[in-house]
C-alpha positions as CSV (number, residue, x, y, z in Angstrom):
1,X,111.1,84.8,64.8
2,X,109.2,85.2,67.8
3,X,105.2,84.8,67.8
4,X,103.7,87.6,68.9
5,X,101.7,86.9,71.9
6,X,97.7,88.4,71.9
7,X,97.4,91.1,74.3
8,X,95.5,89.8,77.6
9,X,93.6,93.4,77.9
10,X,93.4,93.7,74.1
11,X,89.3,94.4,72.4
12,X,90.2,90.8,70.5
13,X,91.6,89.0,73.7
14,X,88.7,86.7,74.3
15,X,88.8,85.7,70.7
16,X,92.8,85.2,70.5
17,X,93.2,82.5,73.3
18,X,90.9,79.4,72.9
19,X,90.2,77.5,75.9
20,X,91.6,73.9,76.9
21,X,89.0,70.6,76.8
22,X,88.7,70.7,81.0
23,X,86.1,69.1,83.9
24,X,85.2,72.4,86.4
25,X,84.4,70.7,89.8
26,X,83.1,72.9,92.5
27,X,83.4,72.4,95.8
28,X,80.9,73.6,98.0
29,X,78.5,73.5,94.9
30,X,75.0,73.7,96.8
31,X,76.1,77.2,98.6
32,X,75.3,80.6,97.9
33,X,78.2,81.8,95.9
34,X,77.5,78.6,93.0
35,X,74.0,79.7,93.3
36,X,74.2,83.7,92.6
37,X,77.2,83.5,90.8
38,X,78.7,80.5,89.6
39,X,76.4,78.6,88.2
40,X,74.5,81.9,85.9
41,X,78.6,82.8,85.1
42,X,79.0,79.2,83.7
43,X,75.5,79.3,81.5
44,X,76.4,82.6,80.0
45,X,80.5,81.5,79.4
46,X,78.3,78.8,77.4
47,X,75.9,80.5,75.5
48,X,78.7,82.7,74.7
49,X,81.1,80.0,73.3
50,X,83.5,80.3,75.2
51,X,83.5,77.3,77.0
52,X,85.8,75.0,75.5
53,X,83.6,72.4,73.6
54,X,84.7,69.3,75.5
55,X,83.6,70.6,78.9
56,X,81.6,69.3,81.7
57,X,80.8,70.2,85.3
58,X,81.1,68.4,88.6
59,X,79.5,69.7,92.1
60,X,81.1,68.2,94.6
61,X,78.9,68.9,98.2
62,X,77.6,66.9,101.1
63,X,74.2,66.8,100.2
64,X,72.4,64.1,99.3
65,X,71.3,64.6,95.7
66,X,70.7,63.0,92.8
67,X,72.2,64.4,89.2
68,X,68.7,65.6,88.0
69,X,68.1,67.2,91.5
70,X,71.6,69.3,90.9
71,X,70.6,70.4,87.2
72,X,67.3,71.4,88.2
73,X,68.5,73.5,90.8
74,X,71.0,75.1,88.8
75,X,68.1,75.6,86.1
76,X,66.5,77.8,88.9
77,X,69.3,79.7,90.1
78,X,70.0,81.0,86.0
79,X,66.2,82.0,86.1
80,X,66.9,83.7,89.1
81,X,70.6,85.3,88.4
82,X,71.6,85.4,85.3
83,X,72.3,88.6,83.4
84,X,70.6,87.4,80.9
85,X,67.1,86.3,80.5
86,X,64.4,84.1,79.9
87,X,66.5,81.0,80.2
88,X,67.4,79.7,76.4
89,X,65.9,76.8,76.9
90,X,67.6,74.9,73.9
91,X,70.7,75.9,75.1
92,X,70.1,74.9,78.7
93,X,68.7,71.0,77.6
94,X,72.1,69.8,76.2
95,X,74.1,71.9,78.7
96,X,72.2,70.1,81.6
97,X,73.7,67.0,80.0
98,X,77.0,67.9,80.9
99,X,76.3,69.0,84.5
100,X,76.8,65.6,87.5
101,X,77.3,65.8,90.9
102,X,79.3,64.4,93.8
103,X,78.3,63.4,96.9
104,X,81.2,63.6,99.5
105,X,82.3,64.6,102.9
106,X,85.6,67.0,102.4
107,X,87.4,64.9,104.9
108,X,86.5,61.8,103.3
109,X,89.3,59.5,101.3
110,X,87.0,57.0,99.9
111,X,85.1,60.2,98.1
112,X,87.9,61.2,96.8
113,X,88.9,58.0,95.7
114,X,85.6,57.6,93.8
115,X,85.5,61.3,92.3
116,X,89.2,60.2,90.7
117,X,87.4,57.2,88.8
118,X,83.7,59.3,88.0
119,X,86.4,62.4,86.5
120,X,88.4,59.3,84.5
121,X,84.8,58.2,83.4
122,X,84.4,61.7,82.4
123,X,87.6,62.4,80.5
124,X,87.0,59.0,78.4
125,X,82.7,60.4,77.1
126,X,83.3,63.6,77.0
127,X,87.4,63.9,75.7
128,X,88.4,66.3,78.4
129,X,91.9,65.2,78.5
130,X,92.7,64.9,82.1
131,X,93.1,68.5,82.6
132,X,90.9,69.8,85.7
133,X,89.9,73.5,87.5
134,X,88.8,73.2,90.9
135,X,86.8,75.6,92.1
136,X,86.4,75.7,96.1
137,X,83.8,77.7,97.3
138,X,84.1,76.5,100.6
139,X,84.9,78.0,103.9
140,X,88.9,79.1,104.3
141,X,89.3,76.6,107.2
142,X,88.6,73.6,104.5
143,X,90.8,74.9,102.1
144,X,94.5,72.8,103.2
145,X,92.1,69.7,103.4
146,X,90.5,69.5,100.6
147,X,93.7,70.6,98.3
148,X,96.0,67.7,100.7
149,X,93.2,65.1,99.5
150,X,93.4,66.2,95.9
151,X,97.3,65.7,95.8
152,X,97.0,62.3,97.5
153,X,94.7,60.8,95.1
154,X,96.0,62.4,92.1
155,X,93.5,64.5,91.4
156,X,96.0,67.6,91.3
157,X,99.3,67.1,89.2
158,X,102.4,68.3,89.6
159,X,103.4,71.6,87.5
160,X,103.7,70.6,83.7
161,X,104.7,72.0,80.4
162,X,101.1,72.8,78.3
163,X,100.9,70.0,76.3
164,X,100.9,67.8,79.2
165,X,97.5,67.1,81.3
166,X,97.3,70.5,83.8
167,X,95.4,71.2,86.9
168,X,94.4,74.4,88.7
169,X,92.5,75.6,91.8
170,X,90.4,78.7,92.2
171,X,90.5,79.9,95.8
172,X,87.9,82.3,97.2
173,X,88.6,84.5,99.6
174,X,89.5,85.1,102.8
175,X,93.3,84.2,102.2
176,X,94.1,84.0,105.8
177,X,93.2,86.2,108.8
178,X,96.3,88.0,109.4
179,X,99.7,87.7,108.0
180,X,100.9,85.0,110.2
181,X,97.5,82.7,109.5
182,X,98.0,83.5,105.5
183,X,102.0,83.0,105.7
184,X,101.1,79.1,107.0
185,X,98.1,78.7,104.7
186,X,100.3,79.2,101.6
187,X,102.9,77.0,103.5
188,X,100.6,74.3,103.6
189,X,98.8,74.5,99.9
190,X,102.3,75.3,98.8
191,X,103.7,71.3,99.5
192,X,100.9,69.9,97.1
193,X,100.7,72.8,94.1
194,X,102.9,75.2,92.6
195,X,102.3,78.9,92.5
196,X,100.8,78.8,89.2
197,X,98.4,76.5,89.7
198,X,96.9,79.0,92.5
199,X,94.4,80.7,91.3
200,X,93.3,83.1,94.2
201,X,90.5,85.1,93.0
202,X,88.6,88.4,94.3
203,X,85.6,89.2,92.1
204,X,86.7,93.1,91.9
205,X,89.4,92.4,89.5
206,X,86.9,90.9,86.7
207,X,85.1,93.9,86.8
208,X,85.2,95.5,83.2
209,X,85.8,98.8,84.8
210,X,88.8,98.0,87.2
211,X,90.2,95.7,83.7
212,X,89.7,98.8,82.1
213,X,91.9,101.0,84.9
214,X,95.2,99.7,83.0
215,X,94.4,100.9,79.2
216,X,92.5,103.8,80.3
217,X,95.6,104.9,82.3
218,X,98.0,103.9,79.7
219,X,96.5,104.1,76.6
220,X,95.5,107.9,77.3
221,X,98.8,109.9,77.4
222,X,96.7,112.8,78.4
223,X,95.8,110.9,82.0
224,X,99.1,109.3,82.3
225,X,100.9,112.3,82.0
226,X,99.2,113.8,84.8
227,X,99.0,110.8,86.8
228,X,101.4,112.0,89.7
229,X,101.9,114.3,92.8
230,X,102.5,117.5,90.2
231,X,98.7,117.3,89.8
232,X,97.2,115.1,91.7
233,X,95.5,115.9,95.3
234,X,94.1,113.1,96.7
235,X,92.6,110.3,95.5
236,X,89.5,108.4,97.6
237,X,88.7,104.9,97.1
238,X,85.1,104.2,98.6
239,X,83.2,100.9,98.7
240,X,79.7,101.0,100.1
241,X,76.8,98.6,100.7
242,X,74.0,99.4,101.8
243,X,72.7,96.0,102.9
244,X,73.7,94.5,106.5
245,X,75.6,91.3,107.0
246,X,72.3,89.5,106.3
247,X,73.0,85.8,107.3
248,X,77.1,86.1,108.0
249,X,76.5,86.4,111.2
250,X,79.4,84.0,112.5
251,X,81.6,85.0,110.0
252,X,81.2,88.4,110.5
253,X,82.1,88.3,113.8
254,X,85.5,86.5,112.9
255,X,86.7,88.9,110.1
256,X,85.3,92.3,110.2
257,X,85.3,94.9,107.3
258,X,88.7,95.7,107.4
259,X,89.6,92.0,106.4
260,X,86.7,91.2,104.6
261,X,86.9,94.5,102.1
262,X,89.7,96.6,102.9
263,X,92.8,94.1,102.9
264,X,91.7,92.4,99.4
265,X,89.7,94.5,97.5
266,X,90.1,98.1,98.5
267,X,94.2,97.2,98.5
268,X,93.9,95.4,95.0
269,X,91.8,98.7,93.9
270,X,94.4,101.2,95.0
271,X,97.6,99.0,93.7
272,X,96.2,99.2,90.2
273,X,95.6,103.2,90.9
274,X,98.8,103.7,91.9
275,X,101.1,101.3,90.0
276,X,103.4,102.5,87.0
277,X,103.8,101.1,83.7
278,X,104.5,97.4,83.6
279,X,107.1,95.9,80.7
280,X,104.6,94.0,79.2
281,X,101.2,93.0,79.7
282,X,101.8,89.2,80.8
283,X,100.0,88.9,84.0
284,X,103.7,88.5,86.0
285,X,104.8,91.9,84.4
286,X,101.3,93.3,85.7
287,X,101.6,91.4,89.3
288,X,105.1,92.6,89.9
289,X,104.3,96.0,89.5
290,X,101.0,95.6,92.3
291,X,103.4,94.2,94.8
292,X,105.7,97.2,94.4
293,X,103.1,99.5,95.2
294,X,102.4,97.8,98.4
295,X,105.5,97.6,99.5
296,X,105.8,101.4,99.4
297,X,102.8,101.9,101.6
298,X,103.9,103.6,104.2
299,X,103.7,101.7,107.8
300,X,101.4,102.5,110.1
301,X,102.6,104.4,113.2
302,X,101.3,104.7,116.2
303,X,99.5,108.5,115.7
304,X,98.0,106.4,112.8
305,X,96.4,104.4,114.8
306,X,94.8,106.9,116.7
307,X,94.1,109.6,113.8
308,X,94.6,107.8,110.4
309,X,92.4,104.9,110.9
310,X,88.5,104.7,112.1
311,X,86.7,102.5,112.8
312,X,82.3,102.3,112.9
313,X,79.8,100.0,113.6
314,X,76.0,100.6,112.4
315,X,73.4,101.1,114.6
316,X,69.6,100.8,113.7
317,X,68.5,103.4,111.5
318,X,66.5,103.3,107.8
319,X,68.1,102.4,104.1
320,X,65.3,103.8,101.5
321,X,61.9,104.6,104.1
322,X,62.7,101.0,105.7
323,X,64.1,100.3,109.7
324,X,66.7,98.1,110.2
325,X,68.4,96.8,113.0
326,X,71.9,97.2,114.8
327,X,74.7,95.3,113.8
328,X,74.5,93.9,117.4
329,X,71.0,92.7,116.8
330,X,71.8,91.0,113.6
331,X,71.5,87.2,114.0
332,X,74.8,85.1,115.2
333,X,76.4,88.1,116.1
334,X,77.0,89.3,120.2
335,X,74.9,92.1,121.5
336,X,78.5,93.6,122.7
337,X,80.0,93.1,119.8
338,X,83.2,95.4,118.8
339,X,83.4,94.1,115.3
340,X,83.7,97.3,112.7
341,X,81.2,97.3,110.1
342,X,82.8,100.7,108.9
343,X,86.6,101.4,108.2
344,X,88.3,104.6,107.3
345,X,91.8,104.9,106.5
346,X,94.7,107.8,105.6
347,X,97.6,105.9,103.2
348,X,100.6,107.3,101.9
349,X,102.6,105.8,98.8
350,X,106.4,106.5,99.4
351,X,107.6,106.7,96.0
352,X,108.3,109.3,93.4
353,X,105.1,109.2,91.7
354,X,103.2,110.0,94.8
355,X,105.3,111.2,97.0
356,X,102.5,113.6,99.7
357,X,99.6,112.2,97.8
358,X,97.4,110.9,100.6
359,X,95.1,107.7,99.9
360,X,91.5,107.9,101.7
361,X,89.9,104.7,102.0
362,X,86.5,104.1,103.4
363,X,84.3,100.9,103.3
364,X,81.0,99.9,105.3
365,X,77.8,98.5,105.7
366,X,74.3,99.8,106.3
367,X,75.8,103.1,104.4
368,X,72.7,105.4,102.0
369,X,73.3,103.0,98.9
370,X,75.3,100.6,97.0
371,X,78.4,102.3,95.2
372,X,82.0,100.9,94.6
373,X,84.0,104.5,93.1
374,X,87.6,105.4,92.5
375,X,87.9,109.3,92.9
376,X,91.0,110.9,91.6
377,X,90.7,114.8,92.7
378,X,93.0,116.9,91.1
379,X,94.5,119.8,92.1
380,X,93.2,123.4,91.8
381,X,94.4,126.1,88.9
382,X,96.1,129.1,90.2
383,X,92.8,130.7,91.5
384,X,94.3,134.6,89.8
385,X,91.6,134.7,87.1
386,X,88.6,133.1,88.2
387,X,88.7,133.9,92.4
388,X,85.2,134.8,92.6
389,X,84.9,136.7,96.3
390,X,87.7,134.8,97.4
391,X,86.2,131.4,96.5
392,X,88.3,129.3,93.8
393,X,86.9,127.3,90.9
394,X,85.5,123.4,92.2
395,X,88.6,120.7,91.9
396,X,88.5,118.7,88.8
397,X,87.5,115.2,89.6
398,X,88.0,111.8,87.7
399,X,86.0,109.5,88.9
400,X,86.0,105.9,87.7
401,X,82.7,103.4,89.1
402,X,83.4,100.1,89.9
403,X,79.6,99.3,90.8
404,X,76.6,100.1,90.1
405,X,76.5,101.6,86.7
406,X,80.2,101.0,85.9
407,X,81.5,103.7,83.6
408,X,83.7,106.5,84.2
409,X,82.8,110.5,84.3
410,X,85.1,113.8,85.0
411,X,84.4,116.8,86.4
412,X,85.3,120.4,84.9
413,X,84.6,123.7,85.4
414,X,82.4,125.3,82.4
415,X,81.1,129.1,82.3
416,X,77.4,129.5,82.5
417,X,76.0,130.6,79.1
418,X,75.1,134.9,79.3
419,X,76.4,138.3,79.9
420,X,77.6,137.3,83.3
421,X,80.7,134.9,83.8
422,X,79.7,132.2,86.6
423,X,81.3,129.3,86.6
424,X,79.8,125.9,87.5
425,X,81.0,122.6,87.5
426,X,79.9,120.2,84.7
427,X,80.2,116.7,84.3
428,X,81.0,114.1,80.9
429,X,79.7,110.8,81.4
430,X,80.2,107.8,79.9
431,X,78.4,104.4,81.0
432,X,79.2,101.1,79.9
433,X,75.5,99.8,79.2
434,X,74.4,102.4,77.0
435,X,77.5,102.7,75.2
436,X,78.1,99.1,74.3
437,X,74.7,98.5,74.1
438,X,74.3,96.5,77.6
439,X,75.5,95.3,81.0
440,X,79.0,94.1,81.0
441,X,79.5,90.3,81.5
442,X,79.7,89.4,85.4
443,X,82.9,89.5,86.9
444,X,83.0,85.7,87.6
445,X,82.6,85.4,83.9
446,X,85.8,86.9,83.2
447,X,87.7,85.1,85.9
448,X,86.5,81.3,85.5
449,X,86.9,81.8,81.6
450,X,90.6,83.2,82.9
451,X,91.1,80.7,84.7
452,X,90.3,77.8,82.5
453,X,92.9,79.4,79.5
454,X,95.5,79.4,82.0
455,X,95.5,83.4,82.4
456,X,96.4,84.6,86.2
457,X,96.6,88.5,85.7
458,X,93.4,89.2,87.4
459,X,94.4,86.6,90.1
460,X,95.9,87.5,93.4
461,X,99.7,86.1,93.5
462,X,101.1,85.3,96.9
463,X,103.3,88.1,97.6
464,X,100.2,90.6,96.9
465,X,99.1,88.7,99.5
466,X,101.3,88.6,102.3
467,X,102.4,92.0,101.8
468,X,98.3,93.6,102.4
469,X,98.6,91.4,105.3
470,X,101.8,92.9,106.4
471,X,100.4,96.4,106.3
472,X,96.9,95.6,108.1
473,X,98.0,92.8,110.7
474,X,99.8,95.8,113.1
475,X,96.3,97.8,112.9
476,X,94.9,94.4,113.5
477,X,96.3,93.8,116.6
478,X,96.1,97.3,118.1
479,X,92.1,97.8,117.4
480,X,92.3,94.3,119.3
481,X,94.0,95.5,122.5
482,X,91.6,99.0,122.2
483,X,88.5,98.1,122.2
484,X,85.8,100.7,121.5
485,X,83.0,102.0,124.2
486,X,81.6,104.1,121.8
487,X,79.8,101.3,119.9
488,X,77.6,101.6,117.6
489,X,78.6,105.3,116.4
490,X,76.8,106.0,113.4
491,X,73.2,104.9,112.5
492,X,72.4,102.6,109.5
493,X,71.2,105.1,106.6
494,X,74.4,107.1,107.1
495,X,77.8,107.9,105.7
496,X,79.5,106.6,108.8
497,X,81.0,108.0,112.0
498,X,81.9,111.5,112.5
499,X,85.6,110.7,113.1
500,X,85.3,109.6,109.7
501,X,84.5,112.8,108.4
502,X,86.9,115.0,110.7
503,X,89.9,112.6,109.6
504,X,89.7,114.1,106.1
505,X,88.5,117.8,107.4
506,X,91.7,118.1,109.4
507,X,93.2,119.0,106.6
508,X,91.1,120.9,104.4
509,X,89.4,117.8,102.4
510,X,86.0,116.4,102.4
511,X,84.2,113.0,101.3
512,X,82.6,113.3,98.1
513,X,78.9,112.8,98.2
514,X,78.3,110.0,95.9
């Protein structure tokens, strides 16, 4: 008889799948992404137990640094980061004792040759077994370097069964820069690793919320079985920051908001939305079923371009009382600029479950405040009984928050108590912290811990990939032979350009005011 297999999104899935002995190595380990994320993700997966118990930790950067330098650094960012805090100091001495670094140039053979023998030195104290995660938090250009050197100095195995030694590398975003760029990168990483030892992540899918979208949807027959075009309006999928591009100046200017949010997490977002029941809950069941709602997006045409898509960049303004500058003024960044900070879009999913549902996407920067939200507006009740002069009851609304505050709330229509019969809108609310007690673990928690027990559901696969690319890259190149004079068009502080707004309006929708 077959064992039954734990269920990846079960309440007990943590528990059910133990993690391998392994050596983490990060690449790019004195940047800003280790500091903020990786390193406070790593002492809390710790704390928690669930880092296997022969572990250990490798940075590999081009600093000069000694090992104590490294842990003491990484003592500071957990003061600094972490979720959780004061610093368990205990805890953090004999964890600090696993934690080494590596000096290196990325290009450099004889570093890799000497990281090969340090990792062998490694396996032998601390029983690790040979099998490795290799994290590369590195710019995108480094990527087929650094993943060529691995293979040629064994650092990277081939594909295995699990009882053999296993390797795997954790790839941060940007997966290319359009679909040809992506199409070669996966070409070239392709010759030295196997599909499953690709681990591309996007921080968005280890939110508990959006790992909550599949068992909310399909453990609730009561949303499920209104989850199509018989009920369903619209649906709007925002993602806001209110910050600028701070110090990303250069890379800014290279990728834009439409590549940097909209392709990977807005698209990964909107696939779990809009996908339908997968056979199982193995993460190829779950991935198969993402890729088929992308490939029913329907193609942009060219009236899309022109009346379906917008585009905004900031211009100086205020966020909370404070001034701030134009994106053009921003450092590293040209004071002619036509990069979009802003992006709003009009999708349509050609398939029977949403067949006339339209998709409205917007993302940008320098926007009122901070809010990730998935908005699922429903349609209205035949307005016969409740018409009041003419004016129907408000549109029931499900809205589901990625960030801040993740938790989910709905919006129905409730009669004001007395002799009269108004009707106002009402909302239930239910939020993660104070239900369970506090914050949900970050989402780099989730996906390293994935990672390292050989789990890829949350992980981008490469045909999720290519096929964002492949509806983006024609939009791509048309906003780069149009460029915009009207430059910046809305100020910082603000809900974006006014396009964005009559986009929706044209036909009879609005934004919701979040």
């Amino acid at each position: 008889m077959q064992e039954k297999q734990p269920n990846p999104l079960g309440e007990d899935a943590r528990n059910a799948r133990t993690a391998d002995p392994c050596l983490l190595v990060i690449f790019g380990a004195t940047g800003d992404l280790t500091s903020r994320k990786l390193t406070p993700a790593l002492y809390n997966l710790g704390k928690e137990g669930l880092l296997p118990s022969h572990f250990a930790l490798v940075g590999f950067a081009r600093r000069d640094k000694s090992h104590q330098e490294f842990r003491d650094e990484l003592k500071q960012d957990v003061n600094t980061f972490s979720r959780t805090k004061p610093i368990d100091e205990p805890f953090w001495g004999n964890f600090q004792e696993r934690i080494f670094y590596h000096r290196s140039e990325f290009d450099d053979d004889a570093g890799y040759q000497a990281l090969a023998h340090f990792l062998q030195t490694l396996d032998a104290r601390y029983g690790t077994k040979g099998n490795r995660v290799f994290y590369l938090s590195v710019q995108p250009k480094f990527f087929p370097l650094i993943i060529e050197k691995l293979r040629k100095f064994n650092l990277v195995y081939d594909a295995h069964k699990d009882s053999d030694p296993w390797s795997r590398v954790i790839i941060e975003k940007p997966f290319g820069h359009d679909l040809a760029s992506a199409t070669a990168l996966q070409l070239d990483i392709s010759h030295h690793l196997d599909e499953s030892q690709i681990y591309r992540i996007d921080h968005y899918l280890g939110k508990e919320t959006v790992q909550n979208l599949l068992v909310f949807r399909f453990a609730n027959s009561i949303f499920e079985s209104l989850w199509n075009y018989k009920h369903i309006d619209h649906v709007q999928i925002t993602v806001a920051e209110d910050i600028g591009i701070g110090t990303r100046g250069h890379f800014f200017e290279e990728e834009g908001l439409l590549r940097d949010i909209v392709q990977n997490h807005m698209m990964q977002l909107l696939s779990l939305v809009a996908m339908e029941p997968p056979v199982s809950l193995n993460a190829g069941a779950i991935r198969d079923e993402k890729v088929k709602v992308l490939q029913s997006v329907r193609p942009f045409s060219p009236l899309d371009f022109e009346h379906n898509a917008v585009r905004g960049q900031y211009g100086s303004g205020s966020i909370d009382g404070s001034p701030t500058c134009a994106y053009r003024q921003e450092k590293d960044v040209s004071p002619t600029s036509n990069m979009e900070t802003y992006v709003a879009l009009q999708l349509h999913i050609d398939n029977w479950r949403w067949a006339g549902v339209p998709f409205y996407l917007r993302g940008g920067k320098r926007l009122p405040k901070r809010t990730t939200e998935i908005a699922i507006i429903f349609k209205n009740a035949p307005g016969v009984l409740f018409q009041q002069q003419g004016k129907q009851t408000e549109q029931n609304v499900l809205a589901i928050r990625i960030q801040p505050n993740e938790g989910i709330s709905m919006k129905i229509n409730c009669k004001v108590p007395g002799p009269q019969n108004p009707i106002q809108p009402v909302k239930m609310d239910f939020h993660y912290g104070s239900y369970f007690g506090g914050p949900p673990p970050d989402a780099y928690e989730r996906l390293i811990w994935d990672c390292i027990v050989g789990d890829s559901t949350l992980f981008a696969r490469s045909d999720e990939v290519a096929q964002s690319w492949e509806i983006f890259t024609p939009l791509l190149d048309y906003w780069a032979l149009h460029p915009v004079n009207s430059f910046p068009n809305y100020a910082s502080g603000t809900w974006g350009p006014k396009e964005a707004d009559a986009m929706i309006a044209k036909e009879g929708r609005a934004w919701r005011v979040l």
